[in-house]
C-alpha positions in Angstrom: 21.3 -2.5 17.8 19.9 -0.4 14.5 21.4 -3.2 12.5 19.2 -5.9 13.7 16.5 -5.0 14.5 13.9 -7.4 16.3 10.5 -6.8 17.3 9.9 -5.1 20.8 7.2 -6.4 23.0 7.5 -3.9 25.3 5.5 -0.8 24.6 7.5 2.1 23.6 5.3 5.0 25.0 7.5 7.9 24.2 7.1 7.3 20.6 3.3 6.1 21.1 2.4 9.4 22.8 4.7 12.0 20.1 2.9 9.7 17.5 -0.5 10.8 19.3 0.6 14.3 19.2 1.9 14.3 15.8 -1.3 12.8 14.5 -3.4 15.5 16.3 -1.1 18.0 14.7 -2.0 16.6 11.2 -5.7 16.6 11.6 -5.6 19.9 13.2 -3.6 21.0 10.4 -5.5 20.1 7.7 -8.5 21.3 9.1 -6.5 24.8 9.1 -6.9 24.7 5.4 -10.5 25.0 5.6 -10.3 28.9 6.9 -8.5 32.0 7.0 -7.2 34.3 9.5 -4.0 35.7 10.8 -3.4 33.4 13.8 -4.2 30.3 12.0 -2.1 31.3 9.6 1.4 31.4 11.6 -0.2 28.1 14.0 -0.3 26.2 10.7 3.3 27.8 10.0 4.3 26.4 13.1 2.9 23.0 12.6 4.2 22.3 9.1 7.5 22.9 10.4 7.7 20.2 12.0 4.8 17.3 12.3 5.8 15.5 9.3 9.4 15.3 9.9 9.2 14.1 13.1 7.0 11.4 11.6 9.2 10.3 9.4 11.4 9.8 12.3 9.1 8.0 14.3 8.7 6.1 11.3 11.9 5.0 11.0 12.2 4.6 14.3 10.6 1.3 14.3 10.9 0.4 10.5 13.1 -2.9 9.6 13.3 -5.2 6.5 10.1 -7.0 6.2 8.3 -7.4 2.6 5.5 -8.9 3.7 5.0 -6.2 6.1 5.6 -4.1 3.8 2.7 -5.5 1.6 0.1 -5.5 3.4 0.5 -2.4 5.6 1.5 0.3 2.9 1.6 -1.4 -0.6 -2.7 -2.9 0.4 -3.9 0.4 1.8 -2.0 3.1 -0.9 -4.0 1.0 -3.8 -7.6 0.7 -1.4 -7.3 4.5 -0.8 -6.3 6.1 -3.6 -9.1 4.3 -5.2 -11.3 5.5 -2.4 -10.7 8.9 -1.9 -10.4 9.4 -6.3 -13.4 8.3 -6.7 -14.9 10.4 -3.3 -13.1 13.3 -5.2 -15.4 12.3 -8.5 -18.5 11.6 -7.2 -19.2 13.8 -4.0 -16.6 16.6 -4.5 -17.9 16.5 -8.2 -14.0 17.0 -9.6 -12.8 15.7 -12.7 -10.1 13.1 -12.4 -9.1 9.5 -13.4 -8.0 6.7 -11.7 -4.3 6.3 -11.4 -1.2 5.2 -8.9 1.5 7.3 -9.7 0.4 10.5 -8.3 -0.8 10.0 -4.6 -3.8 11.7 -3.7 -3.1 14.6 -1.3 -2.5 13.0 2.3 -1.5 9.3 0.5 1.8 10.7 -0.3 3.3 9.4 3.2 2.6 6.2 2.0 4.3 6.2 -0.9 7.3 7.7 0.7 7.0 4.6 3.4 7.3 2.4 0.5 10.5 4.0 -1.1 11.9 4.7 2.7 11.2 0.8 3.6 13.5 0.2 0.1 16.2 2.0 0.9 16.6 0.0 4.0 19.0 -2.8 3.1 21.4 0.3 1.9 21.3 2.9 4.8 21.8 -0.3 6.9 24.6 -2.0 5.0 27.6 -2.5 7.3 29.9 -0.9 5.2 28.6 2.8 6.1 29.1 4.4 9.1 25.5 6.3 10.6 27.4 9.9 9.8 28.2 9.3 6.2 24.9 7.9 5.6 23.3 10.8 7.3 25.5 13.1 5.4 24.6 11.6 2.3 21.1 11.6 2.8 20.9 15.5 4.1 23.1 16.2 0.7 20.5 14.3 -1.3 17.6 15.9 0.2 18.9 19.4 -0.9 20.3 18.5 -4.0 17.0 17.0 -4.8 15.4 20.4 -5.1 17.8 21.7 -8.1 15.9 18.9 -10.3 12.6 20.2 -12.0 11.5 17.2 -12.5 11.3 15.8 -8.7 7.9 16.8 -7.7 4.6 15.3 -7.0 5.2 12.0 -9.5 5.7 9.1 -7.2 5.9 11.5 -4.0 9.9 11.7 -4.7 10.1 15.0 -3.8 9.1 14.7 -0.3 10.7 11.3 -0.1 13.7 13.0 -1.2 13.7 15.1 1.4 12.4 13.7 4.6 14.7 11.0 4.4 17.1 11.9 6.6 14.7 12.3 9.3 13.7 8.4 8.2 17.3 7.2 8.4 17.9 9.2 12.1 15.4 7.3 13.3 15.8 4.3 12.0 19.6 5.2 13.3 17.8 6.0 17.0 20.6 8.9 16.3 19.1 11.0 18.9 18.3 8.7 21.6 21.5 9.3 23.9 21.7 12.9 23.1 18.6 13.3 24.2 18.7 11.5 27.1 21.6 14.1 28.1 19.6 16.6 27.8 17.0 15.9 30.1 19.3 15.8 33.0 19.5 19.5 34.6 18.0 23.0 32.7 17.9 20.6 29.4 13.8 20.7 29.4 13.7 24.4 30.7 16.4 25.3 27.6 14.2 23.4 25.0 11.0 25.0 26.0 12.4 28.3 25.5 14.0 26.9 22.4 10.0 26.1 21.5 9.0 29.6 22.4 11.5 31.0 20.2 11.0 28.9 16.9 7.1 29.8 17.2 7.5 33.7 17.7 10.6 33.7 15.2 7.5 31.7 12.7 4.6 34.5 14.0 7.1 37.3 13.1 8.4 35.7 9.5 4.7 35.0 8.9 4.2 37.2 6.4 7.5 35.7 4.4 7.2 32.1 4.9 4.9 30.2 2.0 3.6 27.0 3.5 4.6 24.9 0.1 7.9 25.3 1.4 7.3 23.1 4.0 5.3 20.7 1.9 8.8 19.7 0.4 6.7 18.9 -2.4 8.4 21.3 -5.3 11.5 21.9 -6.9 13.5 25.3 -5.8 12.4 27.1 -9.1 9.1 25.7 -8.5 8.7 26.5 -5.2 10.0 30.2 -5.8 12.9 29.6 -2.7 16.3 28.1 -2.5 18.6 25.9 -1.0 19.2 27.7 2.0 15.4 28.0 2.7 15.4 24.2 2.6 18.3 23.6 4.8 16.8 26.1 7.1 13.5 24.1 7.4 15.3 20.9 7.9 17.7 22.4 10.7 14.4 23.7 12.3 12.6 19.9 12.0 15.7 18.3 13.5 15.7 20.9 16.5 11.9 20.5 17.2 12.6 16.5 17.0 14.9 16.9 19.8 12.6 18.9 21.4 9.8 16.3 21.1 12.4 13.6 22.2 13.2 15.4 25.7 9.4 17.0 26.5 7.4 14.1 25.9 7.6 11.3 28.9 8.1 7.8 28.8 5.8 6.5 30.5 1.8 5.7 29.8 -0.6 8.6 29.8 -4.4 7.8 29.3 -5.6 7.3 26.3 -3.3 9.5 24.4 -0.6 6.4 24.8 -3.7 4.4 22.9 -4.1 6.9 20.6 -0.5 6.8 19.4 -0.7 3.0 19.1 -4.0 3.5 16.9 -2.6 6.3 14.2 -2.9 5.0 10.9 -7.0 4.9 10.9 -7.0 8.4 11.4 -4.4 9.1 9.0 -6.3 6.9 6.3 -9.7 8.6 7.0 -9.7 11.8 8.5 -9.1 13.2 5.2 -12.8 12.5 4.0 -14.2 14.7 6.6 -11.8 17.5 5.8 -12.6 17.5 2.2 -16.7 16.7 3.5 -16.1 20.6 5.8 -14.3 22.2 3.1 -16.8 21.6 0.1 -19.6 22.5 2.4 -18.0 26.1 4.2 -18.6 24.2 7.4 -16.1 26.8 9.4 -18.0 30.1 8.6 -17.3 32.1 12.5 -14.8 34.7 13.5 -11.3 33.2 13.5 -10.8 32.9 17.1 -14.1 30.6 17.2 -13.1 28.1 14.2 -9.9 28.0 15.7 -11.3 26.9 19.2 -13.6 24.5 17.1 -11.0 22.6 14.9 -8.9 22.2 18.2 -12.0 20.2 19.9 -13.2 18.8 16.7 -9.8 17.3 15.9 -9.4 15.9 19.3 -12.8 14.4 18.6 -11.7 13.0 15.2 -8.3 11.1 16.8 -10.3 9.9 19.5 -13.0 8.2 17.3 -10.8 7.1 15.0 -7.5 6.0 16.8 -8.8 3.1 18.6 -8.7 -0.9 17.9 -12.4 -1.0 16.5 -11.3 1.4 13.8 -7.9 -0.3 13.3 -9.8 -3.3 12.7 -12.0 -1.8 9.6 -9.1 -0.3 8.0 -7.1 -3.4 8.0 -9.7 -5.6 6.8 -9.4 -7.7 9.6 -13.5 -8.1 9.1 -12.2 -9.6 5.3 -10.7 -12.3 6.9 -12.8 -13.6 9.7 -15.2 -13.6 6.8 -12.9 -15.6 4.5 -12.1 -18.1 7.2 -16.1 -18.5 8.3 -16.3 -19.4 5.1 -13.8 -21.9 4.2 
């Protein structure tokens, strides 16, 4: 059950091959930021409506109490990376900063939120609450969050605020027997127009929509929107998790199931290369030809990046094999 949780040997491969997706999405995405253009312009609409919610989820998913855990896979990296990428920001980006922790550095923000999701934990999973009145009382948090001025970028509590109850469903598995209803009979067919509809109701509100809306980054003054905007967005993420939940199979699919199991070097370290082809106007075509060309190159990027070897440099497992020889 959600309450006690236990770790699965089995390979889930639904959640390894959204993860894969997802991750795609975010490098793709990012990469959107280095050009301009109609079309990529409602695309990256599209995708920030839903990849980092249904990451949270995912995260959650598979999330439990473990400090140690919690250590060394999110408290180690945050500190090594937000070093690294500060002082890649200094030195070959040549902008001014300083070194600090409070305020992640762009893409770092997840892991801060991982931290403050992984501490809520022993709460959302205390016996004494039912999964609705948690999930209602996280859904009520993450709107109410946006009347405060001061929620923002400090400490990613903003966005921590907010994607929580996405964290909590998953770590809930809310959705798991829904879904599985829905994939008997026209359940697929009815989601896939579902998907067509959300993307062409994005293209046609393209010119309304701001994408730090969907950064969940800002307060509603801030932001320039309001609470209705926000539960909006977060009715739209929950439907497109659904949707993710019933399209994507079960079962392994060549290498993208790998690349799902393998996410977190690309999340660390795609984002040098994005800020490497931004400084240096790497996407100068027509649109339709840097669009076709941050499709392949992001492909490229998950594939050289989500696989054990680079696992195994961003953990430091070379540290310790060192450490040992030496002892």
């Amino acid at each position: 059950s959600w309450r006690d949780k236990v770790v699965i040997t089995e390979r889930n491969y639904k959640m390894d091959n959204m993860k894969a997706l997802m991750m795609y999405l975010v490098v793709f995405g990012h990469m959107l930021e280095c050009f301009h253009g109609t079309v990529r312009w409602w695309i990256y609409l599209a995708i920030y409506s839903f990849h980092m919610p249904v990451f949270a989820y995912i995260t959650g998913y598979f999330s439990r109490i473990n400090p140690e855990r919690t250590v060394k896979g999110i408290l180690y990296p945050y500190f090594l990376y937000q070093t690294l990428y500060l002082m890649f920001q200094r030195f070959f980006l040549e902008q001014e900063n300083i070194l600090q922790f409070t305020t992640p550095y762009w893409l770092l923000w997840y892991l801060i939120s991982l931290l403050c999701w992984q501490m809520f934990l022993p709460l959302i999973s205390w016996k004494g609450f039912t999964q609705e009145k948690v999930l209602t009382a996280t859904f009520i948090l993450s709107l109410a969050a946006g009347f405060d001025n001061t929620v923002g970028y400090y400490l990613s509590l903003s966005r921590t605020l907010v994607l929580l109850p996405f964290f909590t469903a998953g770590y809930f598995q809310y959705f798991d027997g829904l879904t599985d209803r829905m994939k008997r009979g026209a359940g697929k067919h009815l989601c896939l127009f579902g998907c067509v509809l959300c993307v062409l109701g994005i293209k046609r509100m393209s010119g309304v929509l701001q994408a730090g809306w969907m950064y969940h980054s800002m307060s509603y003054e801030a932001g320039g929107y309001s609470v209705w905007i926000r539960a909006g967005l977060l009715l739209t993420a929950v439907f497109w998790i659904l949707v993710w939940n019933v399209l994507v199979p079960n079962r392994r699919i060549w290498l993208i199931s790998m690349l799902g199991r393998y996410t977190m070097p690309v999340f660390l370290l795609h984002g040098f290369l994005i800020k490497w082809m931004e400084k240096s106007t790497f996407f100068h075509w027509s649109e339709n030809v840097n669009l076709l060309i941050a499709a392949v190159l992001s492909a490229g990027i998950c594939i050289c990046l989500g696989n054990p070897w680079a696992a195994g440099l961003t953990e430091m497992k070379w540290r310790r094999r060192l450490m040992r020889r030496a002892v």
